[in-house]
C-alpha positions in Angstrom: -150.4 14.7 67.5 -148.9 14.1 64.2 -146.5 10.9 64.4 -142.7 11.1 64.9 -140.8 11.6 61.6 -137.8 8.6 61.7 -134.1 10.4 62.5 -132.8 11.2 59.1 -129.2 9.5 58.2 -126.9 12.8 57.9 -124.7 13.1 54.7 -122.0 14.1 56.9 -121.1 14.4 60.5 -122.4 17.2 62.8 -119.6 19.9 64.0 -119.9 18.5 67.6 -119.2 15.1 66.6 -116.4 16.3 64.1 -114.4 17.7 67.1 -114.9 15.3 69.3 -113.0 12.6 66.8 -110.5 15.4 66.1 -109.8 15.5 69.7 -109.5 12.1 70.3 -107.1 11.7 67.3 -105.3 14.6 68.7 -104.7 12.9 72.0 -103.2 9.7 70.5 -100.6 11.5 68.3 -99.4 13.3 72.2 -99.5 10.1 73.8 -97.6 8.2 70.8 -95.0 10.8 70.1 -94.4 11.4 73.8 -93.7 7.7 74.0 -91.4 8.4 71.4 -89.7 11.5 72.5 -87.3 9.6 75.2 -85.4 7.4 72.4 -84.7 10.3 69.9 -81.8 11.9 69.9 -81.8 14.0 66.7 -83.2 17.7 67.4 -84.6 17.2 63.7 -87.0 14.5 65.1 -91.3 14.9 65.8 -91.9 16.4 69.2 -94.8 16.6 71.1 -94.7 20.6 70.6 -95.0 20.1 67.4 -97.7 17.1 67.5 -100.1 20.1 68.0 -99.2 21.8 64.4 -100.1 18.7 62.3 -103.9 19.3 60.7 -105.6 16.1 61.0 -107.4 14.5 58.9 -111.1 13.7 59.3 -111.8 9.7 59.4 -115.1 7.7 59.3 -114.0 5.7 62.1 -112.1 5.5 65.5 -109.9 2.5 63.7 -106.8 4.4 62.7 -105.3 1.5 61.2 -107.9 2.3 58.6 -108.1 6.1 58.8 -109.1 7.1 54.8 -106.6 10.4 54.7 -107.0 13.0 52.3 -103.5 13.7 51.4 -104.2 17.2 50.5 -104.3 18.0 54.3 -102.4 15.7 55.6 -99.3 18.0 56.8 -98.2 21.4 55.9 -95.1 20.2 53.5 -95.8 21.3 49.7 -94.8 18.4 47.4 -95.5 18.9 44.2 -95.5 15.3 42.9 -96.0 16.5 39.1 -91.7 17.6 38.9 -90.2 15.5 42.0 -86.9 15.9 40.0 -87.0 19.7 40.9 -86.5 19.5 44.3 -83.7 20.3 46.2 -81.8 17.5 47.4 -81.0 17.5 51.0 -77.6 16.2 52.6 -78.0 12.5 53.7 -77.5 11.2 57.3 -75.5 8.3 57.1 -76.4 5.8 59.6 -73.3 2.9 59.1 -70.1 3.5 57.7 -69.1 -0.3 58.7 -68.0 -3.0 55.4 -70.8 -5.0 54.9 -68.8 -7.6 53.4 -66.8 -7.8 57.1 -70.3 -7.8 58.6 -71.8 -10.6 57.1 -68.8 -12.7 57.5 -68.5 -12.1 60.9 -71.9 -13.9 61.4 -71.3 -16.5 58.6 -74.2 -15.2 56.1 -73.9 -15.3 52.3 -76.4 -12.7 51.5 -76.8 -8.4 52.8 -78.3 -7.8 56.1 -79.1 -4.3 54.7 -80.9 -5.1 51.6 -84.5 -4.5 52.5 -85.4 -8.1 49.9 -83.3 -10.2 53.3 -85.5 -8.6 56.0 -88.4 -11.3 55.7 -85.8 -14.1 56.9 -83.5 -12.6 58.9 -82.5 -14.9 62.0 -83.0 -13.1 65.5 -79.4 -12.4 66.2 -79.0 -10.7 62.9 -81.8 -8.4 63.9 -80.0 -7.7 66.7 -77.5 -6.5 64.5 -80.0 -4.7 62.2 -81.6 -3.0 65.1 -78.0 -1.6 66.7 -76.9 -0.2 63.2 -79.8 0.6 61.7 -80.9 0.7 58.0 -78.4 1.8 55.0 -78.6 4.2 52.6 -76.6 4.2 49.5 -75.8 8.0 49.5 -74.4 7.9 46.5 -77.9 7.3 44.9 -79.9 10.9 44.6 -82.3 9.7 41.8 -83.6 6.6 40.9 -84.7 5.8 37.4 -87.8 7.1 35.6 -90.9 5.5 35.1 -93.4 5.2 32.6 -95.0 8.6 33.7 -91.4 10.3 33.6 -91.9 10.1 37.4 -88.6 8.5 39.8 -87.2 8.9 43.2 -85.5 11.6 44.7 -83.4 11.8 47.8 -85.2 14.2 49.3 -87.8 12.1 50.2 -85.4 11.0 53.2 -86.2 14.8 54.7 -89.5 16.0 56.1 -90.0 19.7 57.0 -92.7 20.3 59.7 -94.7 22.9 60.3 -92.7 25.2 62.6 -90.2 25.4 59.7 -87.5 22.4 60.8 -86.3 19.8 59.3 -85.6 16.2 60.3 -84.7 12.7 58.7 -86.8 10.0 58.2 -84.3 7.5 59.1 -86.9 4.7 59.2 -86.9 5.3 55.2 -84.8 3.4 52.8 -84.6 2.7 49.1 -83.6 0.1 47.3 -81.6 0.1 44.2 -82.4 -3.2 42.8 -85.8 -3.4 43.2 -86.7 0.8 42.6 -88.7 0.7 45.6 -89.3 2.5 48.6 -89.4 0.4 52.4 -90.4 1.8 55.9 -87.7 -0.3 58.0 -89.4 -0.9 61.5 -92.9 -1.6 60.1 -90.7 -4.3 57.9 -89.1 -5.6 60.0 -91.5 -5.6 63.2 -94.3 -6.1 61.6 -96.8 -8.7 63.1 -98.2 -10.8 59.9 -98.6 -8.7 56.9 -98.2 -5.5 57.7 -100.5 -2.6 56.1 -99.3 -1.0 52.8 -96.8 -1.5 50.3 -93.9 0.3 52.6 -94.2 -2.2 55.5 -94.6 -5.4 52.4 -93.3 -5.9 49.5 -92.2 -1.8 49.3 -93.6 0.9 47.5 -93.1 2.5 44.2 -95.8 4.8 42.5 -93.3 7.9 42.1 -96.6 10.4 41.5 -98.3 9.7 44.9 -95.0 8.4 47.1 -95.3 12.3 48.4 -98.7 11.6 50.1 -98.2 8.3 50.7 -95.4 8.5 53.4 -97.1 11.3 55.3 -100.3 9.1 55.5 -97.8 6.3 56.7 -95.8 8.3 59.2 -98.8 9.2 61.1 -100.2 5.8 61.2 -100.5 4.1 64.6 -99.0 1.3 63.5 -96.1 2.9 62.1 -95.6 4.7 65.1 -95.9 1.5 67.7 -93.1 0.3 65.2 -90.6 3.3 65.7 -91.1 3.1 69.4 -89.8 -0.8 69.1 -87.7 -0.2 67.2 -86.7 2.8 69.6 -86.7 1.2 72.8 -84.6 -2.0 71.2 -81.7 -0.3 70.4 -81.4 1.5 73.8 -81.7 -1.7 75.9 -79.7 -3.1 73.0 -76.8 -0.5 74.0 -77.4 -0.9 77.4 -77.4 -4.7 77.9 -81.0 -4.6 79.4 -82.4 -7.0 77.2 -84.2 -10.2 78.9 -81.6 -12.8 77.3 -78.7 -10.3 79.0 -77.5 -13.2 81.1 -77.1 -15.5 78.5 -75.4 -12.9 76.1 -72.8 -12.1 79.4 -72.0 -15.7 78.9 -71.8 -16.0 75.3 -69.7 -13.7 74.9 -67.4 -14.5 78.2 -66.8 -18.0 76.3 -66.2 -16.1 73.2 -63.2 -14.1 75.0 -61.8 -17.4 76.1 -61.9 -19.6 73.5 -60.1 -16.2 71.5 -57.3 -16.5 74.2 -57.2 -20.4 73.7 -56.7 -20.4 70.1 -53.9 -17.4 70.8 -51.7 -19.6 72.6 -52.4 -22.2 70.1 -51.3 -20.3 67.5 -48.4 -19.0 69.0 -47.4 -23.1 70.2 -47.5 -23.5 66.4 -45.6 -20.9 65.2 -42.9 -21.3 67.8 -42.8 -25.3 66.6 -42.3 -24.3 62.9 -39.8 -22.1 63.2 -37.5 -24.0 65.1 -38.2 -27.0 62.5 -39.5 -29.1 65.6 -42.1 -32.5 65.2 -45.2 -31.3 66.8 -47.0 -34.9 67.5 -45.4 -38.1 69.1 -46.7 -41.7 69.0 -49.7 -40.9 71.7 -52.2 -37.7 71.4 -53.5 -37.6 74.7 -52.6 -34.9 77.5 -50.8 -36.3 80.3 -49.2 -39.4 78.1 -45.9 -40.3 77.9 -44.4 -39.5 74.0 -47.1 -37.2 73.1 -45.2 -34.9 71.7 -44.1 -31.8 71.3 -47.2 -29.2 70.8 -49.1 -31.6 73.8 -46.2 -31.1 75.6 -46.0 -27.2 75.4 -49.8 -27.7 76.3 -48.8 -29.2 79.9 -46.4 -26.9 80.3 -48.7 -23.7 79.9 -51.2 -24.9 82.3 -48.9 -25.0 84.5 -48.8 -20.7 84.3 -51.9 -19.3 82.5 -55.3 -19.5 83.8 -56.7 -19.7 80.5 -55.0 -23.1 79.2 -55.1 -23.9 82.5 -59.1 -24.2 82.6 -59.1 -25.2 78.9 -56.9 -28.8 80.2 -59.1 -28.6 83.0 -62.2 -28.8 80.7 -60.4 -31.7 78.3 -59.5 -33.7 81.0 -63.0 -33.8 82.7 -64.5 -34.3 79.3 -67.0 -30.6 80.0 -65.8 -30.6 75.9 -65.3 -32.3 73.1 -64.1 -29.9 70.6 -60.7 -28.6 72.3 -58.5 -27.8 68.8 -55.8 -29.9 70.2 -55.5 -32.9 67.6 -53.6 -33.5 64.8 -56.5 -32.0 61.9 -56.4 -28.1 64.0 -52.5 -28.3 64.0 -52.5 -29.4 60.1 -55.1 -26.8 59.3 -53.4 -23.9 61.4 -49.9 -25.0 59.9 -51.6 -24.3 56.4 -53.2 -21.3 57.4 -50.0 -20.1 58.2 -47.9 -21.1 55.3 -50.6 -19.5 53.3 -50.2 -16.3 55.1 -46.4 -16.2 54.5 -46.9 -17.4 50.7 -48.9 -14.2 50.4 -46.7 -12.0 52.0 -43.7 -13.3 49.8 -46.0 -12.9 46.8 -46.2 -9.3 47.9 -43.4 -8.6 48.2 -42.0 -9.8 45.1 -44.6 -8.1 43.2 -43.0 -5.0 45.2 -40.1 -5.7 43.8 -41.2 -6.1 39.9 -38.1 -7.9 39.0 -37.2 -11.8 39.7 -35.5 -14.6 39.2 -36.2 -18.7 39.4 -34.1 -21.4 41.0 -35.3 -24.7 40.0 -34.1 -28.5 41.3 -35.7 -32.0 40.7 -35.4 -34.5 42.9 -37.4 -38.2 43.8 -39.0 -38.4 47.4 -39.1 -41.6 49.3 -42.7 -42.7 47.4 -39.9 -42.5 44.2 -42.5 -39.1 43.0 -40.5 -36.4 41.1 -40.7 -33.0 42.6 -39.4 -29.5 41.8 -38.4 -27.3 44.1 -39.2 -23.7 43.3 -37.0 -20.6 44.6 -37.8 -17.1 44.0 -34.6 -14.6 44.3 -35.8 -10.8 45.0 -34.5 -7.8 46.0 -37.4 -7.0 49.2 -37.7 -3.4 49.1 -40.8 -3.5 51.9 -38.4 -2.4 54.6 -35.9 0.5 55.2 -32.9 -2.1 54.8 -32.9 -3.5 50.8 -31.6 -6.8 51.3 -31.5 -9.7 48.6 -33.6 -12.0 49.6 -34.4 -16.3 48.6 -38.0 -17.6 49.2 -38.9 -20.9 48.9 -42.3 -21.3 47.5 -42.6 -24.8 47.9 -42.7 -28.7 45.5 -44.1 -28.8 42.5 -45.2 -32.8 41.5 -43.5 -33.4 37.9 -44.8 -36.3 36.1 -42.9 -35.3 32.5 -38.9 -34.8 33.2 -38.5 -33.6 30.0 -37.5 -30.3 29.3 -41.0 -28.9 27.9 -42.6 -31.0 31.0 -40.7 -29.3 33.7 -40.8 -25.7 31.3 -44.9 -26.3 31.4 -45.0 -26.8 35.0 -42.9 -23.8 35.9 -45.4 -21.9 33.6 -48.6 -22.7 35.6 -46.9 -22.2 38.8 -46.1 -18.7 38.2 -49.4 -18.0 36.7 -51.2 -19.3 39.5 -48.9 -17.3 41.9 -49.9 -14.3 40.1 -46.1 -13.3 38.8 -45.8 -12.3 35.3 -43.2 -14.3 32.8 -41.7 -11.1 31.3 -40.6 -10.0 34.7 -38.3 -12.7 35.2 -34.6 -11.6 35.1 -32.6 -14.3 35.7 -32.7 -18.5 36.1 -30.6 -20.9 37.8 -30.6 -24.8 37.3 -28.1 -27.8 37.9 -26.1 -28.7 35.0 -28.6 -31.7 33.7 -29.4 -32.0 30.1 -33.2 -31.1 30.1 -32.3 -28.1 32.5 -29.2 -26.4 30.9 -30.0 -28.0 27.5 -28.6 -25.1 24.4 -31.7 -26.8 22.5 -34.4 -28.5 24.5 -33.2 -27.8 27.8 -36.1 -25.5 30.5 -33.1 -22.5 30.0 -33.7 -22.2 26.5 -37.3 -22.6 26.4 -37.8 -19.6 29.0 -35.4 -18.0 26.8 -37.8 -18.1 23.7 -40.4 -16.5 25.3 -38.4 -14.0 27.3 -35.1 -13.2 26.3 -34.2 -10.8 29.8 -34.1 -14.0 31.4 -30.6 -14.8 31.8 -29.3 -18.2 32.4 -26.9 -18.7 35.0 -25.6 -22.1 35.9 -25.5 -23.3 39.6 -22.0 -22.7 41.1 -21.9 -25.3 43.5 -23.0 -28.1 41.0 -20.6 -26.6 38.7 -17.7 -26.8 41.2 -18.8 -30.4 42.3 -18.4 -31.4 38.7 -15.1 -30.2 38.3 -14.3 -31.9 41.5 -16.0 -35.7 40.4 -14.5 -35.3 37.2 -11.0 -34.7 38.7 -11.2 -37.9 41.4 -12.2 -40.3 38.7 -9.7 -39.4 36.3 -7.0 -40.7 38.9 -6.8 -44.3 40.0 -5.1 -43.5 43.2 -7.8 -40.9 44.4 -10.8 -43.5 43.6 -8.5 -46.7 45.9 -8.4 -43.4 48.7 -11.9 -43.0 48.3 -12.6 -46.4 48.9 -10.6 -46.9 51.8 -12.1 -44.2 53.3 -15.5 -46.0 52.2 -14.7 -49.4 53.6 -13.3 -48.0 57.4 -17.2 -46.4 57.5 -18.8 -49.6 56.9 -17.3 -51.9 58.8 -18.2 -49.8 61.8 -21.4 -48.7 60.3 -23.3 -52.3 59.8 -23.6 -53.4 63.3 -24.0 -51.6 66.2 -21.4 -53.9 68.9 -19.0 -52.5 66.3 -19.9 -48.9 66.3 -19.4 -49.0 70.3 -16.0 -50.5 69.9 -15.4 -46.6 67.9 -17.3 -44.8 70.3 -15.4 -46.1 73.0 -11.7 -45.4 71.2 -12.5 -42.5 69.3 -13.3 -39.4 71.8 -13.5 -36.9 68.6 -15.2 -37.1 64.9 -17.1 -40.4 63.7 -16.9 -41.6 60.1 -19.6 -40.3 57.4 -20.8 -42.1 54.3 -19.5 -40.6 51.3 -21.5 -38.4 49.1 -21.7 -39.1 45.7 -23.0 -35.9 44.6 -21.5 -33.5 46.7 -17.6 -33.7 47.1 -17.0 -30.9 48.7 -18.7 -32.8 52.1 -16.5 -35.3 51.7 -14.0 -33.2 53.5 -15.9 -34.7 57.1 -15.3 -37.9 56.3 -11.6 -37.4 55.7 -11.1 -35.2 58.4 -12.1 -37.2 60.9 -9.6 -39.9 59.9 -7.0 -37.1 59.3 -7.3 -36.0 63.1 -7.9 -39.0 64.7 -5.5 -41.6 62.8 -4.2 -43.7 65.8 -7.6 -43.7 67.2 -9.3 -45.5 64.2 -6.2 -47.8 64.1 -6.7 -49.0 67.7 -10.8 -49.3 67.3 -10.0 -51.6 64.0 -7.6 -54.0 66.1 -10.2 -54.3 68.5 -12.7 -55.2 66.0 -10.1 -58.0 64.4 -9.6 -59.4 67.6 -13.0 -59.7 68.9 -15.7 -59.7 66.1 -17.1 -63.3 65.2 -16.8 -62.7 61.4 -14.2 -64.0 60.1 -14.2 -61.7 57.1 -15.1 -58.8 59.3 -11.9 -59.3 61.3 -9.8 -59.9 58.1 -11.0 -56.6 56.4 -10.5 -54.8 59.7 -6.9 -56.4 60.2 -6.1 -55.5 56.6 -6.7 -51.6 57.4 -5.4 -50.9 60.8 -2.1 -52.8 59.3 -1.6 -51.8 55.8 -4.1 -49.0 54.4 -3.5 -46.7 57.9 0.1 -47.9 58.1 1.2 -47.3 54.3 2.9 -44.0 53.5 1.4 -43.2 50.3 -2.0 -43.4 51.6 -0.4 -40.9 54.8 0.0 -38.7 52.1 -3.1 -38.9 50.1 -5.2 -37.9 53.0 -3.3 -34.7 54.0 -3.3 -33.5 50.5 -7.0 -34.5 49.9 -8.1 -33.1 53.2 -6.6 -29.2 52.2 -7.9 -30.2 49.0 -11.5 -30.8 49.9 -11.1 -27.7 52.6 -10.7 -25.5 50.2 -13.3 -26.5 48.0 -15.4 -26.8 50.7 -15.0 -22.9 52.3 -15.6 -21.6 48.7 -18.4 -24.3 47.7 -20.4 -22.5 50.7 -19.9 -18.9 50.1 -21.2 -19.4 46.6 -24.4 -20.8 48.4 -25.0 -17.8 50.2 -28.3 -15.9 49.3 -26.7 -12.9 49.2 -23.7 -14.1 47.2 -23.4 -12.0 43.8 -21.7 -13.3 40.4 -18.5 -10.6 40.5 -17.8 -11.9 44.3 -18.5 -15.5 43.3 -15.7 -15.1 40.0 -13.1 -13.2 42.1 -13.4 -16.8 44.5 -13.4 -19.1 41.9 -10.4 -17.2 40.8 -8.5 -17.5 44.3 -9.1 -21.6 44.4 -7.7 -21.6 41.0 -4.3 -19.4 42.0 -4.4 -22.2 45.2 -4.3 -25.1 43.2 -2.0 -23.7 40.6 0.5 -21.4 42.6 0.4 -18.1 40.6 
């Protein structure tokens, strides 16, 4: 018997063993897309009665991982790669029409969740996010730019026509802008390691083969273990099945409360500044005597709502530390809020176009000059038009000077975002650097805009008129000073001030302003009305103080300044005098007070002074 020939090694594979692979392939497309078919909702999307239409592609190997696919047989779409620009474009599915910019500061991140270049270090709560919304197309973008070859993306990439004639989106697809590439979103973003090819890494971009290149990757196994992740995700994502769905309950239960805390936080602060109220006392603990204000609204609410009630309830067992109850939340909140209304004013002003400026310098207590700036506009936001005053707050002014405080107006409205040239009017005291004809901040804003006219204050006007009339007469400045030295003596010591309190039922004695005269008129009239009253309390205080010179001064008074006609007279006729400065003094300080009206009053004081 002739010897047995070796097997020869076959070029290719036999017929049998050719549909054997074919029907093995065949089986693990059904089994993969079935898997899939419960999570798609699109009617556009791979079924498995169409799983059975796909030619495969003959491999070497049961690895499909590593399946060498001829791309001429891969599916049934045409795509001629050699004029990609031709195509038709297809309408684009969009899959988020949320602001990305309210996204990402909602989780506190300073880059896109979208952008395919963040998917590599995305934290696992922004893939939960990722995952619920899905990727984002820019469908703005229909072609990208050309390459070398003359080759680019197209948008209808995004659509992929199967072989029963329908269409349906490849959502899993995106392309990015800034990098000209092409990424397959679930193998990105579920990948385990390095995933395989340039779509699930660092994205793909060869224009002439991208055709043939996502078919070959759409019916990869890997690709479609991704989808079905990606898939079954979002549904238990939407349903609250996921395994950490206890903890997320009570996440976001503490969310909803600490919300409702800082509501009623809020609202404690805004009710406390806008009744002008002192929000801390000398103690900042709950429960404590002279804690103040805000910690005493606190108590109160615990008292009624469950939700403060169980916040004190955590405080005062110490469950937390962080209870936005000190003095640093109400400072910051307070600020947030004055910076809400700031803008609103700003907005409303804008609105408006037209302005004008009320300035006023005065020292605080640390002997630092500040400006007060006032904005007068008509607010147009509502149906009522109603001239309105804002106060914008202090300025610090280091230079008094005309040009200093000119400058510093300057930068405040630039900063504020209000033109110059829209300025219409400006109103300042009557001091030299403000009023000044040469140097003064009125003429300085009058070089640069001219519509800006000057008006001087009213009231410091009036008071003027007023100073300069007491101190041209002897006799009004001894009145004055009567009036002066009856406040003192009762003022400087507290047994004294009883010995008042205890005779006189009515008005008390005020120091005398030296700035404003018109409120002058208190201090008289409580004198005026009570003139036996004062007398009897300044007896008292000569018989029983232990000064000597206390009881001489008060003697002195009671006998001869109270007892003596002329001064009888003086204070009735400064008293009607000072009333009716007064009255007029604070209509002109009205915000809604306009020039004609204010002339027409100045007009009636004058005809009361005069007679005609």
């Amino acid at each position: 018997m002739p010897p047995k020939m070796p097997p020869k090694n076959r070029k290719y594979e036999c017929g049998n063993d050719k549909r054997r692979k074919k029907k093995k392939i065949e089986e693990l497309v059904r089994s993969q897309a079935g898997a899939l078919d419960k999570f798609l909702t699109k009617e556009s999307q791979v079924s498995n009665e169409n799983v059975d239409n796909i030619e495969v592609v003959p491999i070497e190997n049961d690895n499909l991982d590593s399946v060498p696919i001829e791309n001429d047989n891969v599916d049934s779409v045409p795509i001629e790669n050699d004029n990609l620009d031709s195509m038709p474009i297809d309408e684009e599915i969009n899959n988020d029409n949320d602001n990305l910019e309210e996204v990402n500061n909602d989780h506190n991140v300073d880059y896109d969740i979208f952008d395919p270049r963040n998917w590599d270090r995305l934290q696992p709560k922004l893939i939960d996010l990722l995952v619920m919304k899905g990727p984002k197309r820019d469908n703005s973008i229909s072609k990208g730019p050309r390459d070398s070859l003359n080759r680019r993306f197209t948008a209808n990439l995004y659509t992929r026509a199967l072989a029963n004639g329908e269409m349906c989106d490849r959502d899993w697809l995106v392309y990015s802008k800034e990098l000209d590439r092409l990424f397959c979103f679930c193998c990105k973003v579920f990948k385990n390691g390095i995933g395989k090819g340039q779509l699930a890494n660092e994205g793909y971009s060869d224009w002439v083969h991208v055709g043939a290149r996502i078919k070959e990757h759409e019916l990869g196994m890997e690709h479609v273990k991704n989808m079905t992740t990606w898939y079954e995700y979002r549904q238990r994502l939407q349903t609250f099945q996921t395994i950490d769905k206890t903890t997320q309950r009570l996440i976001e239960k503490e969310k909803v409360h600490w919300k409702n805390v800082l509501k009623r936080v809020i609202s404690i602060v805004k009710f406390l500044a806008k009744h002008n109220l002192a929000f801390r006392g000398s103690q900042e603990k709950l429960y404590e005597d002279n804690n103040g204000n805000f910690l005493g609204l606190i108590e109160m609410l615990a008292e009624f709502d469950p939700i403060i009630q169980e916040h004190v309830r955590r405080v005062t067992t110490q469950k937390v530390h962080v209870h936005y109850l000190g003095h640093k939340i109400q400072n910051e909140l307070i600020s947030l809020l004055g910076s809400a209304i700031k803008i609103e004013i700003i907005r409303k002003i804008k609105q408006a176009k037209y302005f004008s400026v009320i300035l006023d310098c005065t020292p605080d207590v640390s002997h630092q000059e500040q400006m007060s700036l006032i904005i007068r506009y008509v607010d147009i936001s509502s149906a009522s038009v109603s001239i309105e005053e804002s106060f914008l707050g202090f300025l610090n002014v280091n230079d008094t000077t005309g040009q200093g405080l000119f400058d510093v107006l300057q930068n405040e409205l630039k900063e504020l975002g209000l033109n110059l040239f829209d300025v219409r009017g400006q109103g300042y005291d009557n001091g030299s650097n403000m009023k000044g004809k040469h140097q003064g901040v009125q003429k300085r804003f009058l070089d640069i805009n001219p519509r800006a006219f000057y008006t001087p204050c009213g009231c410091h006007s009036l008071n003027l008129a007023l100073c300069d009339m007491a101190n041209s007469c002897i006799k009004a400045r001894n009145f004055f000073g009567v009036i002066q030295r009856i406040y003192t003596i009762f003022a400087n010591s507290t047994k004294r001030w009883k010995i008042l309190k205890d005779n006189v039922k009515g008005l008390t004695p005020k120091s005398l302003s030296s700035t404003r005269w018109e409120s002058r008129v208190e201090s008289v009239k409580a004198i005026r009305t009570q003139m036996l009253d004062f007398r009897e309390a300044l007896l008292e205080v000569s018989d029983n103080d232990l000064d000597p010179k206390i009881q001489n001064e008060a003697k002195s008074l009671a006998t001869n300044e109270l007892g003596d006609f002329e001064f009888l007279i003086a204070i009735i006729i400064w008293f009607e005098i000072l009333s009716a400065i007064n009255s007029v003094s604070k209509i002109l300080q009205e915000k809604d007070m306009l020039i004609d009206v204010a002339m027409e009053k100045i007009k009636e004081l004058i005809i009361d002074f005069t007679g005609n």
